[in-house]
N, C-alpha and C positions, 0 to 999 in steps of 0.2 A: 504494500500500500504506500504510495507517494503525494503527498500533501503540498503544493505548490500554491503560492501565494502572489499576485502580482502587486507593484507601488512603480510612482515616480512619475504617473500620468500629470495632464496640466493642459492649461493653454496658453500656446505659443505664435509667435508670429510665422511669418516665411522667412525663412534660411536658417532662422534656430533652430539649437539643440537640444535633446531633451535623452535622456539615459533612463530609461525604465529595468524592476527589478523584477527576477523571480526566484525568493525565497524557497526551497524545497525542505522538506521534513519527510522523516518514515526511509529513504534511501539516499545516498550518497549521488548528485549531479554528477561526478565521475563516472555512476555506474548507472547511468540514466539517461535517454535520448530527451534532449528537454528543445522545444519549437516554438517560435513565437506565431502568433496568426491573429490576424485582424478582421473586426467587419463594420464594414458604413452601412449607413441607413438605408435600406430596401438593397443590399448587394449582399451576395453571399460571401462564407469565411472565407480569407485568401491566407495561405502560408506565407509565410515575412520573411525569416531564417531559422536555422538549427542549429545546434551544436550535438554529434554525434556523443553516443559513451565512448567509454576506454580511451578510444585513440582522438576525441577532440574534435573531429572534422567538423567543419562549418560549410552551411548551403546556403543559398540566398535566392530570394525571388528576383527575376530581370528589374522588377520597378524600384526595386531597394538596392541592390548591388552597385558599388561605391558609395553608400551614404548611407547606410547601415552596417554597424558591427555587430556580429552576436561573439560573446565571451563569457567563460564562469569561472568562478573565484572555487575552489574545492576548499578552503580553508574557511568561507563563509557559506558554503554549501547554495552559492547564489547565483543564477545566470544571468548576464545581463545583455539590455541590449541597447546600444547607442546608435543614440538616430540624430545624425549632420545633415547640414542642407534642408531642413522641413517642408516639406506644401503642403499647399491646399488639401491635396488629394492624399495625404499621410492622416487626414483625420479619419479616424475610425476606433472604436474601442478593441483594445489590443489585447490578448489571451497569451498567457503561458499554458504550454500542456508537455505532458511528458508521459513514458515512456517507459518500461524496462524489459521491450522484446527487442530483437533484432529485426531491424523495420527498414532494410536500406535503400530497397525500391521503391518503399512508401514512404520516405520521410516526409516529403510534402504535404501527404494525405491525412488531412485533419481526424479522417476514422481509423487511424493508426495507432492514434493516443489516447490511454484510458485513462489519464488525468489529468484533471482542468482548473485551473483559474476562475472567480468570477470577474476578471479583467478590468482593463482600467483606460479612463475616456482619454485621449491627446486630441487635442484640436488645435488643427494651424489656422493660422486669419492671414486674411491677405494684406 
């Protein structure tokens, strides 16, 4: 059982930044595929990035790649993810979810992850 907690939401202009958390409890982030994913208003979830277990690997979605980082602290047991350069269309409420199968064809795949965040609002303004 993995208990994941998201913070760090806000609202931001365009081009800021803003670092969102996701706190894990019950399993070790190291040993855990932990996914960030978003969703706006009347649109479905979209995968954002991951960060694989064990070995760390990080994914990205095309609309996020270069101005988003995902990374995790194993000593804070915390994933995080930084998000440079913000728009408009970064606004959505943003979900951590995680993981502890081997998921490496579905990482993106939001029915992949059987545990979830109740997520937290970013809003860019123009």
């Amino acid at each position: 059982q993995v208990q994941v907690m998201e913070s760090g939401g806000g609202l931001v202009q365009t081009g800021d930044s803003l670092r969102l958390s996701c706190a894990a409890s019950g399993r070790t982030v190291r040993s855990t595929t932990v996914a960030w994913f978003r969703q706006a208003p009347e649109k479905e979830r979209e995968f954002v990035a991951a960060v694989r277990r064990n070995g760390g690997y990080t994914y990205y979605a095309d609309s996020v790649k270069g101005r988003f980082t995902i990374s995790r602290d194993n000593a804070e047991n915390t994933v995080y993810l930084q998000m440079d350069s913000l728009k408009p269309e970064d606004t959505a409420v943003y979900y951590c979810a995680a993981t502890t199968s081997e998921i490496l064809s579905a990482i993106r795949s939001a029915d992949a992850y059987y545990y979830w965040g109740q997520g937290t609002q970013v809003t860019v303004s123009t």
